[in-house]
KOLDRENNU-235761 format. One record per residue: residue in one letter; x, y, z of N, C-alpha, C, O in turn. Coordinates in steps of 0.05 Angstrom, whole numbers, plus 5000, padded with zeros to 4 digits. Example, Ala and Ser with C-alpha at 12.3 -4.5 7.8 and 13.67 -1.06 7.14 Angstrom:
REM residues 2
A526448865156524649105156526449345156528549345169/S525749555142527349795143525850015157526850235161/
***
This chain:
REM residues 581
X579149295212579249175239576549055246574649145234/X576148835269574248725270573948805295575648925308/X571148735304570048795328572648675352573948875352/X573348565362574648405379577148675382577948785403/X577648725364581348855359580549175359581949315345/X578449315374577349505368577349625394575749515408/X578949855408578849875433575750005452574949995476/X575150075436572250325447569950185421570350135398/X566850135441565249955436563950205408563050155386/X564350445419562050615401564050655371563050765351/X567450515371568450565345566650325319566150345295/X566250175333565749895320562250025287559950095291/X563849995259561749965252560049785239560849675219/X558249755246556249535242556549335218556449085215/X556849575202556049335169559449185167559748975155/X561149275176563549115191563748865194565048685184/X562048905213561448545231560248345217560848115222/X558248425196556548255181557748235153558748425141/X557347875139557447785115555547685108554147545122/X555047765078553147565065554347285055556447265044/X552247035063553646715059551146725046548846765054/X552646665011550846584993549846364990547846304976/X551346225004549445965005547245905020546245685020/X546346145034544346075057543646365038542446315017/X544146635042542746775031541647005065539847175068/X543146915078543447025110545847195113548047135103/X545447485132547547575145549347395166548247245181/X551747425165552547285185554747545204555947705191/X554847535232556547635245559447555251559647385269/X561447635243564247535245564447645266564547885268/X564747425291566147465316569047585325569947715344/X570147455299572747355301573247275272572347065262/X574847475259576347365235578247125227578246975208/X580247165252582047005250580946695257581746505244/X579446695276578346405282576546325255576446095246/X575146575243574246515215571446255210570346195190/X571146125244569145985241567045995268566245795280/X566546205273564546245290563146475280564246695278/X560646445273558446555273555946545271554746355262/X554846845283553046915295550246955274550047185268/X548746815265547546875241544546875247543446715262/X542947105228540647115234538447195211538447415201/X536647015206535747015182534147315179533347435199/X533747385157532947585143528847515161527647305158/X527747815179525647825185525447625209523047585215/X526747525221526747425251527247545274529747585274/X526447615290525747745310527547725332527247505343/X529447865345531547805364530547595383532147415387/X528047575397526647495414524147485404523047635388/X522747185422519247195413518147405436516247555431/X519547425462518447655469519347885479519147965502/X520448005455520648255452519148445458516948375451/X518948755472516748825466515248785490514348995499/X514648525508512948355528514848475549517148405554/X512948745566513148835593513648525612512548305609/X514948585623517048475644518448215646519548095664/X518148155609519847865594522547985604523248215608/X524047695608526347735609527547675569526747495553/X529447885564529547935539532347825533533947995540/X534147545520535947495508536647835498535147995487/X539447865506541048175495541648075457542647865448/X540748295447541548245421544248285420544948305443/X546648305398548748395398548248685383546848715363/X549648885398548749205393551749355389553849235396/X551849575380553649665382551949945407549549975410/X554150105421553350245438553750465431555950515423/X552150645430552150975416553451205439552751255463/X554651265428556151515450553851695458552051765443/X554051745485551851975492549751955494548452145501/X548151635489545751515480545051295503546351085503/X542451365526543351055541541450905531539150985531/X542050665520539750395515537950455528538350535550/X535350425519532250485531531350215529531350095508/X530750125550529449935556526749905547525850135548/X525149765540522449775526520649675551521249485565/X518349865555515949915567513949835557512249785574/X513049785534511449775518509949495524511049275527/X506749565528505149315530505049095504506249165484/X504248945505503248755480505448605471507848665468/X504448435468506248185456507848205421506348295404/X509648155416511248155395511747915384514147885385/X510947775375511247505360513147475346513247655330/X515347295343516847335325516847075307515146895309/X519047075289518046905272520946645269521646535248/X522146625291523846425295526446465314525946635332/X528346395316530646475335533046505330533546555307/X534446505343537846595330539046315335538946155354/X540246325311541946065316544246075316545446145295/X546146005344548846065349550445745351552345705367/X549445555334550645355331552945355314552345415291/X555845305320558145375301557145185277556044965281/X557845295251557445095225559444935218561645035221/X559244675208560644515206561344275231562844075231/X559644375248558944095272558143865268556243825253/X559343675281557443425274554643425271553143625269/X554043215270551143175269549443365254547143325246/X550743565252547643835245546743775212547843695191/X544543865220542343885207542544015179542944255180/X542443915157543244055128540044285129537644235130/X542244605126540344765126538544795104539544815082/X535844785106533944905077534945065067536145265077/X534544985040534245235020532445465023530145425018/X533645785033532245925032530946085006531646064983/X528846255016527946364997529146654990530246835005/X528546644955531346864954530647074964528547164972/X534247214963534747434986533947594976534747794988/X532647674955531647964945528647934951527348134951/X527447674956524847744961524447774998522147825007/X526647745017526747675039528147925054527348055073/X531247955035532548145050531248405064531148475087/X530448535040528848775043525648805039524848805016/X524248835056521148895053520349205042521449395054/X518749245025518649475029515749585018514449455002/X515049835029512449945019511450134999512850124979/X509850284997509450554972509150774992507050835004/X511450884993511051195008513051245010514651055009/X513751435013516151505036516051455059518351415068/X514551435072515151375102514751095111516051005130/X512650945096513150715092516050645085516650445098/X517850715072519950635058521750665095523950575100/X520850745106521850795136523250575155525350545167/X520150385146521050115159522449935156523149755171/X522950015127524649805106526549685119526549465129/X529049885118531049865130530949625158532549435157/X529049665182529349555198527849375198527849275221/X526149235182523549065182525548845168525248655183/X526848795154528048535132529848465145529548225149/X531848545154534448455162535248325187537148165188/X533148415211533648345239536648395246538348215247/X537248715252539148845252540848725278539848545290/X543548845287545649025302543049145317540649175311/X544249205335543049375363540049515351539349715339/X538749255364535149275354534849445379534949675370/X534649455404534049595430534549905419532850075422/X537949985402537150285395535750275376534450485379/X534950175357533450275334530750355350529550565346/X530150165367527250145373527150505401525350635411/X529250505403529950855413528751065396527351265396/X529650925383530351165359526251285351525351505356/X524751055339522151095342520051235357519351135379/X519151425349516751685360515251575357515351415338/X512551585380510051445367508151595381509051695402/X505051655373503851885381500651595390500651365381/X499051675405496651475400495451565376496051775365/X493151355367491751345349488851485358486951565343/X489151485385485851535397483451485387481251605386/X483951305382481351085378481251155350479051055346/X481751225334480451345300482151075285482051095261/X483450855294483950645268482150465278480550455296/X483250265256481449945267482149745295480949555306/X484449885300485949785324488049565320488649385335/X489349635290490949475279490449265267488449125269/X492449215253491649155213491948815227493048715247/X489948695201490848415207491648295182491548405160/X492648015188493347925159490747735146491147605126/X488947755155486147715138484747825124483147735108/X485248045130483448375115486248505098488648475100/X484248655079486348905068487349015090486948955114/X489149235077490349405097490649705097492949775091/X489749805100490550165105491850255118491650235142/X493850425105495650615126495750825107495750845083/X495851055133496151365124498251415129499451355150/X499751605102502451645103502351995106500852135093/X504052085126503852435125506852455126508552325138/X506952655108509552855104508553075117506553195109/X510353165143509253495150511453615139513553515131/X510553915140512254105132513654255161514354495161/X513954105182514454245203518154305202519754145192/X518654485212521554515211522754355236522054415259/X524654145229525854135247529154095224529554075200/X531154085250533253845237535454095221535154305208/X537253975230539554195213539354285181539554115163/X538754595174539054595145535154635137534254695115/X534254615153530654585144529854885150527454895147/X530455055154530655315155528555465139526555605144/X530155365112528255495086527455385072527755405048/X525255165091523155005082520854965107521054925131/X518455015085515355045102514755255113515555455101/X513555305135511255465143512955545176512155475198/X515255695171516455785200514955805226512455795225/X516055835248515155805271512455625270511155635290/X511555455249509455265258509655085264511654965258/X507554975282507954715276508254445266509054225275/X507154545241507054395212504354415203502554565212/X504154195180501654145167502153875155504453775154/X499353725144499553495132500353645098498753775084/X503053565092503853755074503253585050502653655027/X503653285064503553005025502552855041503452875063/X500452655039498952575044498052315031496552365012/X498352045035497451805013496451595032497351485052/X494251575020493051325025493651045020492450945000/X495750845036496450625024494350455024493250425046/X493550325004491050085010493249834989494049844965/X493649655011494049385004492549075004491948985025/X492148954983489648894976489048664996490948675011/X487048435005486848295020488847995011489947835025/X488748004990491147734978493347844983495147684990/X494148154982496948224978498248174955500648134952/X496248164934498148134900498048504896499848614882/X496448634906497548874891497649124912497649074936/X497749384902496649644927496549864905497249874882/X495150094926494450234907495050544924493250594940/X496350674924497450894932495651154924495951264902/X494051244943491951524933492451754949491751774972/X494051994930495452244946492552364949490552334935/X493052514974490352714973490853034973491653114994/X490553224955491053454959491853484975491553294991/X493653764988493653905012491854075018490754105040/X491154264990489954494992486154434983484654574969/X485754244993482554094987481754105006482354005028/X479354324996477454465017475654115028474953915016/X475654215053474253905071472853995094473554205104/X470553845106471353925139471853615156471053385154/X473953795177475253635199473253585225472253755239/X473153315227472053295256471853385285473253595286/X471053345305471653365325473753115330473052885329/X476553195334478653035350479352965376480353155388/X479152785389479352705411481552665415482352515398/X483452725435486352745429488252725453488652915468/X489452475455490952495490494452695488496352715473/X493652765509495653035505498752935526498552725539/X500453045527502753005555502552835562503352605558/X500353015585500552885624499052605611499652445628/X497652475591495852225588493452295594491852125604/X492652565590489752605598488552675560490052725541/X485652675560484852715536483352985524481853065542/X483253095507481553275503481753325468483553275452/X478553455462477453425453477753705433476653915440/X479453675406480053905391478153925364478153805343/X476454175375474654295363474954205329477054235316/X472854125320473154105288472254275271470454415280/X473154335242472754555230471454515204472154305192/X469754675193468854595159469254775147469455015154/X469654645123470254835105473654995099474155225092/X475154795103478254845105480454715101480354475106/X483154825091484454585076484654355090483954345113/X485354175080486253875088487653885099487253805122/X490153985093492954025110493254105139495154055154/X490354275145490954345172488954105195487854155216/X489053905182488653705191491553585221492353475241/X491753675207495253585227496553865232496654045216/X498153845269499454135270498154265285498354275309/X495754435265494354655269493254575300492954335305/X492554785319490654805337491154505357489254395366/X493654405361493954185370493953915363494653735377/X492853885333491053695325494353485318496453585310/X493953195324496052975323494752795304492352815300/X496352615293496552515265493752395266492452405245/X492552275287489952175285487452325284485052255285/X488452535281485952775274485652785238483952895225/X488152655229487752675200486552355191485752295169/X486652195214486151915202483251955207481851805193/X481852135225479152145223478852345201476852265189/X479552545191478352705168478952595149477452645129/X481552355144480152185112478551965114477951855094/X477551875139475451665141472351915135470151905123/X473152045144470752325129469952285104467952245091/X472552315100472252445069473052185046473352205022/X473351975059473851745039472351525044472151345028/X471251515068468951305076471551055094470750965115/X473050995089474950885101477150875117478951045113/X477550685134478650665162481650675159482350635136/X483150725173485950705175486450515195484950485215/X489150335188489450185213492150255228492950195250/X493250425205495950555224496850845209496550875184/X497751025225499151215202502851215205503851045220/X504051335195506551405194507651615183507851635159/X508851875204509852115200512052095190513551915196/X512852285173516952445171515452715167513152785162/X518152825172518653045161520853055143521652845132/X522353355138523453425118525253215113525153065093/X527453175140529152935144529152665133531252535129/X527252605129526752315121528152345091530352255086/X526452485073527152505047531352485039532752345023/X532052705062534552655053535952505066537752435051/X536152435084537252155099536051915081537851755084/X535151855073533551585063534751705037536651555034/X534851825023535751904992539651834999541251684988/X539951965017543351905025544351595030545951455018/X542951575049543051235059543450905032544250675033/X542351085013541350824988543851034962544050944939/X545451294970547251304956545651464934547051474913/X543051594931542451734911539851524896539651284891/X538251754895535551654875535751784848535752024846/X535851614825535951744792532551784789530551684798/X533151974775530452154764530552304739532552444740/X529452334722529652434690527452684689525152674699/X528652904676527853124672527953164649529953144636/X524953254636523853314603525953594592527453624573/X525053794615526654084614528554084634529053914651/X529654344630531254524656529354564671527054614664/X529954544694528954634726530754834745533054814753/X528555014746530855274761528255394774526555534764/X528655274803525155424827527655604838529655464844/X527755804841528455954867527155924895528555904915/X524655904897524155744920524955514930525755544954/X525155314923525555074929529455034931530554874946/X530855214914533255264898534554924893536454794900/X531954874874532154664855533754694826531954714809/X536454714813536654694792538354584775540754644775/X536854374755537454244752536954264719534654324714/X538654214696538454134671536453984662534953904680/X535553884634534153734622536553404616538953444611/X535853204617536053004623536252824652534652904669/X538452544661537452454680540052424702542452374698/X538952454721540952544745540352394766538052314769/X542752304788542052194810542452354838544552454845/X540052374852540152664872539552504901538952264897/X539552564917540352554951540852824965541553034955/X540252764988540452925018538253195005535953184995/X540553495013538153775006537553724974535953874964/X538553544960537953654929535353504921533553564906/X535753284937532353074931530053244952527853274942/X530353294966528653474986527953754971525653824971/X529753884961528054104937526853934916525154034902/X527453704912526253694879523353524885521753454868/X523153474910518953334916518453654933516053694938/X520053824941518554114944518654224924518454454932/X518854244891519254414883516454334868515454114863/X515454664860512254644847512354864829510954804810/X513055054826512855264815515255234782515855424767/X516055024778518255014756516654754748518554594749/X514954644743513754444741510754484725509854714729/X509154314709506754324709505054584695505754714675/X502254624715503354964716502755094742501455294747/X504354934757506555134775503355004809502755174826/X502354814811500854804833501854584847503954474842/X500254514864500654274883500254054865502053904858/X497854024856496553694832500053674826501453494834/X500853884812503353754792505653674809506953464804/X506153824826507853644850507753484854509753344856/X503953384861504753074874505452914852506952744861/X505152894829505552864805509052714812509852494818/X510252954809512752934814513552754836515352584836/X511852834857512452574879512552364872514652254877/X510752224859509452054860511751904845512451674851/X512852044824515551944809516651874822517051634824/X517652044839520152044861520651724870522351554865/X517751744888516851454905517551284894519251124903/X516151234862516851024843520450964846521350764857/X522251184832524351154841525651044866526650824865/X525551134883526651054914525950814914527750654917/X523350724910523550334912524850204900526150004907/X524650364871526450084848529250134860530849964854/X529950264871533050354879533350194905535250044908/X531150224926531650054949530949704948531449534965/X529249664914529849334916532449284892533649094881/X532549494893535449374871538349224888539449274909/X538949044868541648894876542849014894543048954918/X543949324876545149454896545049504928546649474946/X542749594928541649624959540849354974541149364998/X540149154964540548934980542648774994542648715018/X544648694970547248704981548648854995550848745001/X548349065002550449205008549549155041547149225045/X550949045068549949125090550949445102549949515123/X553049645085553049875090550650085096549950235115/X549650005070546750055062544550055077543250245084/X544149755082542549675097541449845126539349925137/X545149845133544549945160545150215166545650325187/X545050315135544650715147541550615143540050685160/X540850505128537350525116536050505150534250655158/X537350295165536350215189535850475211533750495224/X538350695212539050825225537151125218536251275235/X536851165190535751305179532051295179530451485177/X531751085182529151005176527651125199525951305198/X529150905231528251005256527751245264525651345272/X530651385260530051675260528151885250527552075263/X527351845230525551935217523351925220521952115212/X522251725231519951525237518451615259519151575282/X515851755251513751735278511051605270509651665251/X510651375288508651185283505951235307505851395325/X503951015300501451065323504050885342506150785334/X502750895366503550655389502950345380504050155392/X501350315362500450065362503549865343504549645346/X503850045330506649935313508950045315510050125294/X510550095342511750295355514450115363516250185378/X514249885352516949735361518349565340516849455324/X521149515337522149445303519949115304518549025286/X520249035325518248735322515248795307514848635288/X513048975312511749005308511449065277509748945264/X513449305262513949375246514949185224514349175200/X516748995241516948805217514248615202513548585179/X513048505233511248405227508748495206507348335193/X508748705206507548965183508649015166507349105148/X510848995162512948935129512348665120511648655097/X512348495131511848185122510048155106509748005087/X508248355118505148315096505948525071505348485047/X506848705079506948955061508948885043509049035024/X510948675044512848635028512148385002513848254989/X509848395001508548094982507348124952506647984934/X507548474961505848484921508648614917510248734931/X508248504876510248694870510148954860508149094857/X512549014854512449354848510349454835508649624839/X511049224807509449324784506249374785505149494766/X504249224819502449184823502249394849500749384869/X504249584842502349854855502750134840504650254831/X499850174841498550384831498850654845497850664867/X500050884835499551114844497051324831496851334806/X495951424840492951634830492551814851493351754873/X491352054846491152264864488052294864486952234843/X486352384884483952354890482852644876483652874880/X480552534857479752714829478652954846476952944864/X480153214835478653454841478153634816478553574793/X477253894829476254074810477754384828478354414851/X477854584803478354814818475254944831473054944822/X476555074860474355224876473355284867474755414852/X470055344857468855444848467555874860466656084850/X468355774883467855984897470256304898470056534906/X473056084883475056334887474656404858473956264839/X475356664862476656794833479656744832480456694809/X481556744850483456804846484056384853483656294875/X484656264838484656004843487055834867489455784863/X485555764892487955754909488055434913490055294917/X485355354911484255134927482855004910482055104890/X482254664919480854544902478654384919478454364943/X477254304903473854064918474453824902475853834882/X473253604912472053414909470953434886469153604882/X471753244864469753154838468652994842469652774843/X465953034846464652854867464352574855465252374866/X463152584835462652354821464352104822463851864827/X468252324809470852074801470652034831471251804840/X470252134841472552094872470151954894470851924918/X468651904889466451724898466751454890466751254904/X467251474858466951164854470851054858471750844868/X471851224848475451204865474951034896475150794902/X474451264912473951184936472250924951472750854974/X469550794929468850634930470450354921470050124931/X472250424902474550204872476550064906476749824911/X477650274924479050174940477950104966479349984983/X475350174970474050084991474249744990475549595004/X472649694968471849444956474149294947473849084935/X475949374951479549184952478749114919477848894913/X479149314901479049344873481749454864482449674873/X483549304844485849384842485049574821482849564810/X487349784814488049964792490049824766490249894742/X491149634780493149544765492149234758491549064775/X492149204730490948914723492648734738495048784732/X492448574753493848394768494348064757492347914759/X496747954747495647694734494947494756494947264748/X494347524788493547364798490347424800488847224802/X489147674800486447624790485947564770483847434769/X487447624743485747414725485447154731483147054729/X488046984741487546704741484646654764483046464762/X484646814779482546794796479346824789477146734796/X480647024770476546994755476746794727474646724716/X478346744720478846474701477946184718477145974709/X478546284745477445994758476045934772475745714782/X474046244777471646274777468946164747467245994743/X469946364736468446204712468545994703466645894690/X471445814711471245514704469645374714468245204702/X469645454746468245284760465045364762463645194774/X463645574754461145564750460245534722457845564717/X462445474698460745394674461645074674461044964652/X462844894691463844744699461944554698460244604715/X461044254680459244084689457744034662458544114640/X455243854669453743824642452343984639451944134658/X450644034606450144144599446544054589446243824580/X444644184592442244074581442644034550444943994542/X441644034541440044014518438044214512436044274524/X439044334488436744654486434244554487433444624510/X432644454478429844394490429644414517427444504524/X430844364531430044224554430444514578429844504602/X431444754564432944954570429845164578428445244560/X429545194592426445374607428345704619430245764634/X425845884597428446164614426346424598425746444575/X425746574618424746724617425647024601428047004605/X425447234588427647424578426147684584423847734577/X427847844600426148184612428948334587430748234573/X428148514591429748694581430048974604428449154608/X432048934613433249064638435349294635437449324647/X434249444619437349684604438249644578439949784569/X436949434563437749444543437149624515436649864518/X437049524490436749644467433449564467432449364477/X432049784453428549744452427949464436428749464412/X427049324441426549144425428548864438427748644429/X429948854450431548734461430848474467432248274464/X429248484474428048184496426347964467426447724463/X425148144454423748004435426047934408425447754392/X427548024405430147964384431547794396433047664382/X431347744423432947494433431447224436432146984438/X429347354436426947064444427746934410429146734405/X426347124391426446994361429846834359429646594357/X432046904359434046784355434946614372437146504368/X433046564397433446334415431546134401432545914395/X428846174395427245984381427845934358428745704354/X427746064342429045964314432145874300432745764279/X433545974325436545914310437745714337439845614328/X437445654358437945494376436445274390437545124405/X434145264384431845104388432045134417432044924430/X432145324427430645304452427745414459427545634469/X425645244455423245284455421645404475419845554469/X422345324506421345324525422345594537422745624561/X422745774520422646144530420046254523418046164512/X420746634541418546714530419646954528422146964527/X418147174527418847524528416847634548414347614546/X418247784568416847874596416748084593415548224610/X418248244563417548494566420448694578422648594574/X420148934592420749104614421448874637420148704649/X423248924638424448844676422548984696420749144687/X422748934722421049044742422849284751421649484759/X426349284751428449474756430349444725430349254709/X431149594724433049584705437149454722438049514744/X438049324708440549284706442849314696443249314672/X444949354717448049534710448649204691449349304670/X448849014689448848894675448448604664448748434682/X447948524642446548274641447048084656449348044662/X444347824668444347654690442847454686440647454676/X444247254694441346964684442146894717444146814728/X439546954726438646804749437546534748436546474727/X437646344767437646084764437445894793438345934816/X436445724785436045574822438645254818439445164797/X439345184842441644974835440844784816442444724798/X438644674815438044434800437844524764437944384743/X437544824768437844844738441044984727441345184713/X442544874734445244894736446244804703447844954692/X445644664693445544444673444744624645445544614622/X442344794661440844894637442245134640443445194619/X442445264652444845554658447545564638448445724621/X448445304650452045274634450645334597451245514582/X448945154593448145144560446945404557448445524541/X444745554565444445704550447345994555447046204542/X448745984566450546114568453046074554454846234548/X452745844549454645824516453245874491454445804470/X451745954489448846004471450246314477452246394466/X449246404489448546744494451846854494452247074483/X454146724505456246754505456946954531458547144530/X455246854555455447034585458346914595459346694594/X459347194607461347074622459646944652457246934657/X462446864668461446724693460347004713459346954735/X460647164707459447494724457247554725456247714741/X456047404704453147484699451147224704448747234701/X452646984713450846724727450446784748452546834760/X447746804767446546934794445946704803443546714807/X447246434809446246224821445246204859446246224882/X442546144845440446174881441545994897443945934897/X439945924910440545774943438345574934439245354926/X435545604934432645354932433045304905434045464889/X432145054900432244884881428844974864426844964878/X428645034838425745094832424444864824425344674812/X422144924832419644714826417844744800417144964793/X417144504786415844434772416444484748418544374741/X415344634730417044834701418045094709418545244690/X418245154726419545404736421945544719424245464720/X421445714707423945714686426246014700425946194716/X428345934685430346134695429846364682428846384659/X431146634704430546944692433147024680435147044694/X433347084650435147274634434447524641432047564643/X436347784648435547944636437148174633438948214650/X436648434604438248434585439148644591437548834593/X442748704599442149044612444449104588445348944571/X445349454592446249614576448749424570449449454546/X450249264582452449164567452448994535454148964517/X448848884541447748714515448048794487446748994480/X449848644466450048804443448448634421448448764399/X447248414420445448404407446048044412448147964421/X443147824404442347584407445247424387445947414363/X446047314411449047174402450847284397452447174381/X451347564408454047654407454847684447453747784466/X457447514443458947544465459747754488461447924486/X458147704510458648034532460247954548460347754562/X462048204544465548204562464648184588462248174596/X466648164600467948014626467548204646466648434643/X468248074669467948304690468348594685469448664664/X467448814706467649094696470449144711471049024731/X471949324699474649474704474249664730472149714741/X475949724735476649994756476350144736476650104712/X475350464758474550674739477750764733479750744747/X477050894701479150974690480651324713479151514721/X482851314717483651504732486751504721487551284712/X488151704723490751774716491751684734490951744757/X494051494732495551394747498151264735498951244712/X499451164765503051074745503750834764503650894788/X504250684760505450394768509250494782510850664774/X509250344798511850394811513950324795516250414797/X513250134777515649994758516250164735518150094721/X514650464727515050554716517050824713517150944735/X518550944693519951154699519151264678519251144656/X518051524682517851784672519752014680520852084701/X519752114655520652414670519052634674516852654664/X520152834689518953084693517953234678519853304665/X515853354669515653524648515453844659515354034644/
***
């Protein structure tokens, strides 16, 4: 039955009303079957209204279905909502109209989606521009940020968001899971960093049980008044959130602590999310090396591969003790699988097509969902999927932030900081450094180096260049001088000896006008474009350019590789499937 022939508004279900028209690649709303030519259609990521969201706009009514027991909440919320075009209720097949564009396909449009679980939150409601946007946008918790992000992400810069899983009980059936009568903890924990192009991201879990210290939190409470929750050193991570009052932005300040970097939004679930979002998409497949049998978790499950949802996916990212050997590291481990799964499952055919799907994902998502205020409305959220929806799978990286066992316990509970990996880790994503070779940075430093070895070339005579030896092999500078004079005729070098500093790696400095002489002797020496240091002033008179030779140098005319890599760290690409061991 269709909406129209349906006596009571709250029978009507949603994915009902809507068809996919492959020729457009758009949901459309069937008003009316029998008339068979009126509809209501609205492209994939358009916004019910441009002002949505905008305190005391008058708001075009979306078409909603009405929830029993539930009254529509009108939106309060300051700030503007931009949207990204309008509804078009022109019947098709009218004169005059306009032959629609070719859209772009529906698998890169339908569904947006991110690396987390709770990211995976917005999914549902960010791509589609649902049925009754006013409840979804009900449905949404949102806590302030109190000043600890950037004040929201832009689309010029990378992006950070902190993802928390608490362990707090709520929700039918959560009983015999987490830390009773609390009020949770930051139980999973990931750092999304998405890069400033948006070709890749890089997903970094952080222990729970990683000894840290927490800030002083500044923290608005109820009534809208603020105060100020005592910070602690020397204690797990987890009780970053929960504990002693502390709200999700007490954890976005202890990983700007402890990671040197900002958050520009976070996003809560709890237990719920996992299995509503595992239900909603009809089951996530996952492969198991062995049998699995936790009595804790009462995970059990055979050796090979199975498709699990609701309590059974919710034991198997709690279960730790049938795993590994038996700690948190190997859990997130397991998570981290999980995640991988649930995306390839939520961009698969299946889940795109289906508007059933779609719109438990929608219903499921909201619910689940506690955000800062700043991205607290489905408009906002989409607009934050739009960006988040642009790299592909295969160009995100999962890794967990390098530790060591406590040194201080005997009985091993807890872990620290490896200071070293997790410094230069933490630096790799600062510096919007992918994990995952990306083929749009290669073409990018391919056209970098084109364009600074790009041009004429001197003539080795004519080629003036000084040679230090800056990290290299003893003897270095003078083995290069001889095979520059004698086997390339470039005359006009010398040997300087020792550098004044030593160098992470080889560099021919150079002023613009000797541009000419740079390109040549760098086909000579065989430098990539990483190691040309081209100045700003033009040099005067015989002024010659500075070589000089650091540890990457393997000897006079042998070729030094290319830019340097991300540090090596254990990690897994979303496109990949492993199993459990």
């Amino acid at each position: 039955m269709d909406a129209h022939s349906r006596g009571r508004a709250e029978d009507i279900d949603p994915a009902d009303q809507w068809v996919l028209n492959p020729q457009t690649g758009n949901y459309e709303l069937r008003l009316d079957r029998s008339a068979g030519q009126s509809v209501a259609t609205r492209s994939a990521g358009v916004s019910p209204s441009r002002t949505a969201g905008r305190r005391g706009a008058t708001r075009p009514a979306p078409p909603r279905t009405e929830v029993p027991g539930q009254r529509t909440r009108r939106s309060n919320r300051s700030g503007s909502a931009e949207g990204g075009g309008h509804d078009n209720l022109t019947p098709p097949g009218g004169p005059g109209r306009r032959k629609r564009k070719q859209r772009k396909s529906r698998k890169k449009k339908a569904l947006l989606w991110i690396g987390g679980t709770l990211a995976l939150l917005m999914v549902g409601t960010a791509g589609a521009g649902y049925l009754y946007y006013e409840h979804l946008n009900s449905n949404i918790k949102s806590y302030s940020d109190d000043g600890a992000g950037t004040g929201g992400f832009s689309t010029d810069r990378a992006i950070n968001i902190l993802l928390i899983g608490t362990d707090k009980r709520t929700g039918k059936g959560n009983g015999s899971y987490g830390d009773k009568n609390s009020p949770g903890h930051a139980d999973t924990t990931v750092l999304l960093h998405v890069s400033k192009d948006r070709t890749n991201a890089t997903a970094l879990s952080i222990p729970r049980d990683l000894i840290t210290d927490i800030p002083d939190c500044p923290t608005e409470q109820e009534d809208g008044s603020s105060k100020v929750i005592p910070g602690s050193q020397g204690v797990r991570f987890n009780t970053s959130l929960g504990q002693a009052g502390r709200t999700p932005s007490c954890t976005m300040r202890t990983v700007k602590e402890l990671t040197g970097i900002t958050m520009d939004h976070f996003m809560v679930a709890d237990f719920n999310a996992v299995k509503t979002l595992t239900s909603a998409v009809g089951g996530v497949p996952i492969c198991l090396d062995k049998d699995i049998k936790d009595p804790d978790s009462k995970l059990d499950l055979p050796e090979g591969e199975h498709e699990i949802q609701g309590e059974q996916a919710l034991a198997f990212v709690r279960t730790r003790h049938a795993v590994g050997f038996g700690g948190d590291l190997d859990r997130i481990k397991l998570q981290q699988q999980f995640l991988s799964s649930l995306m390839r499952k939520l961009k698969s055919n299946d889940t795109l097509t289906s508007p059933t799907k779609l719109f438990k994902l929608a219903e499921a998502g909201t619910q689940a969902l506690t955000v800062d205020s700043k991205i607290s409305e489905i408009s906002k959220l989409r607009d934050l999927g739009l960006e988040l929806g642009k790299f592909e799978m295969k160009n995100l990286s999962f890794a967990t932030v390098p530790v060591v066992d406590n040194p201080a316990e005997k009985v091993k509970a807890t872990v620290v900081l490896d200071e070293s990996k997790a410094e230069e880790l933490f630096a790799t994503v600062k510096n919007d450094i992918s994990l995952t070779e990306v083929e749009a940075q290669k073409k990018a430093a391919k056209t970098k180096q084109d364009a600074l070895l790009k041009g004429s070339r001197a003539d080795a005579s004519d080629v003036r260049v000084d040679v230090f030896n800056g990290g290299g092999l003893t003897g270095s500078a003078q083995k290069t001088l001889d095979w520059l004079q004698n086997s390339q005729g470039v005359l006009k070098s010398s040997n300087k000896g020792n550098a004044p500093a030593d160098v992470a790696k080889t560099q021919l400095e150079y002023a613009p006008n000797q541009a000419d002489q740079a390109r040549k002797l760098a086909d000579l020496m065989g430098l990539p474009a990483s190691a040309l240091k081209p100045g700003t002033e033009n040099a005067e008179g015989l002024e010659a350019m500075t070589l000089t030779l650091g540890p990457d140098f393997k000897g006079a005319g042998v070729p030094i590789s290319g830019p340097a890599k991300a540090p090596k760290v254990e990690k897994v690409t979303a496109d990949e499937q492993k199993c459990a061991q």
